[in-house]
N, C-alpha and C positions, 0 to 999 in steps of 0.2 A: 480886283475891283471891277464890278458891272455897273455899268452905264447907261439907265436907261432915258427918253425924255417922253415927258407928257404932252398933250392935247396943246399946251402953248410954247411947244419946244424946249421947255424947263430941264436941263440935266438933273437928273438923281443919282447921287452915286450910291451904291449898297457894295458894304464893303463884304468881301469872298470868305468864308468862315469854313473849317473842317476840325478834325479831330487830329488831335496827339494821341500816343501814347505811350505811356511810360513804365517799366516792369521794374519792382524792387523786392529787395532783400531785407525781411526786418526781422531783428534778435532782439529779446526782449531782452532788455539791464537789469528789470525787477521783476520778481515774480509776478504772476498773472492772474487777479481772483475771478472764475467764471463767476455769473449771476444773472444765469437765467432763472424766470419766472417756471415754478415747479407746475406741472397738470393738475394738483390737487389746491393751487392756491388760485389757477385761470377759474376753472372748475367752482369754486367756493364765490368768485366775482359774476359768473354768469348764473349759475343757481345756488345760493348760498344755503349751509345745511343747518334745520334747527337746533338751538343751543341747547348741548348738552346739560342735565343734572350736574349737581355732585356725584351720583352714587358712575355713571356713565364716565364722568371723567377721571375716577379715583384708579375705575377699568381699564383707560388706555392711558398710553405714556404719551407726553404730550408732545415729544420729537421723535423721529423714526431716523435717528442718524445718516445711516447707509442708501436708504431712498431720499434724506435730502442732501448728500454727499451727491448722489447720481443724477438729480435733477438739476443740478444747478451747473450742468453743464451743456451745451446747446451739441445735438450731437448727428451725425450726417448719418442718412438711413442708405444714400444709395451703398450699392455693393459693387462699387468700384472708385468709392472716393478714400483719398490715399490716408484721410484721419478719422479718425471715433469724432473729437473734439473739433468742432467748430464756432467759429465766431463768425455773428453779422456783420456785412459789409458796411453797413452803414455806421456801424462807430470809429472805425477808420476813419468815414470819410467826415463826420462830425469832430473828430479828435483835429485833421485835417483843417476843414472850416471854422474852427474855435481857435486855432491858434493865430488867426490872422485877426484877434481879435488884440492880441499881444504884438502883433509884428506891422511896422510901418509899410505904408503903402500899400494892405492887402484892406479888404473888409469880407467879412462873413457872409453876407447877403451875396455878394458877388462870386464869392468863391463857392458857394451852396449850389447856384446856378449852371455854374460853367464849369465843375469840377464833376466826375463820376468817381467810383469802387467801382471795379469789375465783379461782377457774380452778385450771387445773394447772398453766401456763407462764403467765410475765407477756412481753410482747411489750417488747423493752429497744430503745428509740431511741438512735443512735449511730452513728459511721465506727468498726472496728476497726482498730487497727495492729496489727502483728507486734512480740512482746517477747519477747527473748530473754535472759536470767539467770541467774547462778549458782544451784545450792540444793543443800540437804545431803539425801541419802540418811535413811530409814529404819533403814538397817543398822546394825550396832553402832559402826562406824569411821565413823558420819558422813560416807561417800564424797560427794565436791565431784559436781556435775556440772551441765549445762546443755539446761534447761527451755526449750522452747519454747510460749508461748502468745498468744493473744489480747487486747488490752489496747482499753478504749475509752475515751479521754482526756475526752471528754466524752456525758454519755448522759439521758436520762431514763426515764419511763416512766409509764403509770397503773396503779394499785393500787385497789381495790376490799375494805372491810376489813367483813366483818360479824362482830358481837359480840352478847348475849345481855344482853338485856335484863328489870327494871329491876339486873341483879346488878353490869352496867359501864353505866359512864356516858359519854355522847360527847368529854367534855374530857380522860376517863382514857386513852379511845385514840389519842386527837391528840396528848398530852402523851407517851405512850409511845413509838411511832411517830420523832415527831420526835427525842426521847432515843436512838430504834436507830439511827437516822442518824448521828448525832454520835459514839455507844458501842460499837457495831456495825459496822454496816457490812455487804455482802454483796460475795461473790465472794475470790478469791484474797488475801492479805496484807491482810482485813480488820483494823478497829483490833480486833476482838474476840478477834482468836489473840494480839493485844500486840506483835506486831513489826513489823505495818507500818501507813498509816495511808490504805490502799484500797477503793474499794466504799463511802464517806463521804454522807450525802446528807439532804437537807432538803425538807421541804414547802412547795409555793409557792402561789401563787394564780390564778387566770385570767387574770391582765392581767400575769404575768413573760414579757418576751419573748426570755430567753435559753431558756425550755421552749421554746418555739412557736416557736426557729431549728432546734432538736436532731430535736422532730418531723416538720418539715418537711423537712429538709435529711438526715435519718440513716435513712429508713425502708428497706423491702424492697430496692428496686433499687440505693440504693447502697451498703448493704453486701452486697448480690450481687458487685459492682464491687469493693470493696475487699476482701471474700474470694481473687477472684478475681487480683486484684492487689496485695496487702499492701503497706506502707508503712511499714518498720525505726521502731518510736516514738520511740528516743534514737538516738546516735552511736553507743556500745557495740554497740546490737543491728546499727547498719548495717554498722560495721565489720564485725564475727562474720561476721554474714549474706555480705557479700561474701564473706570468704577461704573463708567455708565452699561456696559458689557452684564459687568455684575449684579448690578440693581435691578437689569430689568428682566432677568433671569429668575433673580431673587422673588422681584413681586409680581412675575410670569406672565408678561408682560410678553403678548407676541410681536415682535418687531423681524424687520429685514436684516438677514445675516452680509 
C-alpha cells in the first residue's frame, strides 16, 4: 500500500497492484471444431466478386472440400512452433470471462480487464479429421447447406493465464477456468452458443497420461500428415466425401485433392 499526501496533508492511499501467473494443462472432453474464417471468404468481404451466371456457376462446384477442410483451421507459420494447428488466445480468455457470467461473485466486465491469455495463438495438440455437416444459412430462409471443416476428436493444449493482483486471487482463476470448460467451451458448436456440446475441456495435472499421449503423439508433423491426408471423422462425412469425390470427377469439376 503507497501513501501519498496532498497540498493540504490529505493521505491518499493507492493500493500496490502486480501480476500473477498461472500455467495450465488443458485436455479437451469433446471434440474440438476449428472455425476459422477461410482467405477466400475475408477476400469476397473486402473486395467482393461479381455474381456469377448460370452458365459460370453450372462450371464450378460450389464447395471445394479439401480447401475448406484446410482453411478452417488457424495454422502457425513460424518454423519452430511445436503445432500445425493453432488457436486464438483470445477465446480462451472469453470462454474464461463468460463463465463468470454463470458463477457467483465474479462479473465479466471485471474479469475482461484484470484477466490476460498469454501469446496471441495457443499451439492445440491433436490429429484433425475432416467433418462434414449440414447447417443453416444466415439468410432469411434459413437455406440448408453443407459445411466443411476440421474436427479434432481429441486435443490438448497449454495456457498460460496472468491476472492482477491483490484485485483476483489464484483459486478465483482456477475455479473459473475450469467452470469455461464445462460452460463454454471453444471452437465451433461450443456448449456456449446452447446447441452443441464441443470444444468441452478440463484442467489436469502432470502426472494425466492421456495429456502426455495427445502431446506426444499430435504435434507438428502429424498433423502436417493428417492435413495432408484427412480422415472422414463419422460415416455420414465418409459417405458425402466419397460420392462427392465421384461427382466432381464425373462433371470435371477441378477441385483440390
Amino acid at each position: 500500500m503507497t501513501v501519498r499526501k496532498t497540498q493540504d496533508s490529505t493521505e491518499i492511499s493507492i493500493m500496490e497492484i502486480s501480476r500473477g501467473q498461472i500455467q495450465f494443462k488443458i485436455l479437451g472432453i469433446t471434440p474440438m471444431i476449428c472455425h476459422a474464417m477461410s482467405a477466400k471468404v475475408m477476400q469476397e468481404l473486402l473486395l467482393p466478386a461479381a455474381k456469377k451466371n448460370a452458365a459460370e456457376k453450372a462450371s464450378n462446384a460450389k464447395h471445394n472440400v479439401m480447401t475448406e477442410f484446410r482453411d478452417s483451421m488457424y495454422k502457425a507459420r513460424e518454423a519452430d512452433a511445436p503445432t500445425r494447428i493453432v488457436m486464438p488466445a483470445v477465446n480462451f480468455k472469453q470462454a474464461l470471462c463468460c463463465a463468470a457470467i454463470d458463477i457467483p461473485g465474479a462479473a465479466r466486465t471485471q474479469m475482461s480487464r484484470l484477466t490476460f491469455v498469454e501469446n496471441d495463438y495457443i499451439p492445440i495438440y491433436g490429429i484433425p479429421h475432416l467433418l462434414m455437416s449440414v447447417v443453416r444459412n444466415s439468410d432469411i430462409k434459413r437455406t440448408p447447406d453443407v459445411r466443411t471443416r476440421a474436427i479434432l476428436p481429441r486435443w490438448a493444449c497449454y495456457l498460460t493465464v496472468t491476472y492482477t493482483r491483490p484485485l483476483i486471487k489464484e483459486p478465483a482463476i482456477v475455479n473459473l477456468l475450469a467452470a469455461a470448460g464445462i460452460t463454454q467451451g471453444i471452437g465451433d458448436w461450443r456448449v456456449q452458443k446452447g446447441s452443441g456440446t464441443y470444444g468441452q475441456f478440463e484442467l489436469v495435472g502432470d502426472d494425466n497420461l492421456n495429456f502426455e499421449h495427445i502431446v506426444a503423439t499430435g504435434g507438428r508433423a502429424a498433423q502436417d500428415d493428417a492435413i495432408a491426408n484427412p480422415v472422414p471423422y463419422d460415416s455420414e462425412t465418409e459417405q458425402l466425401l466419397s460420392w462427392y469425390q465421384v461427382e466432381t470427377k464425373r462433371r470435371g469439376f477441378k477441385v483440390a485433392a
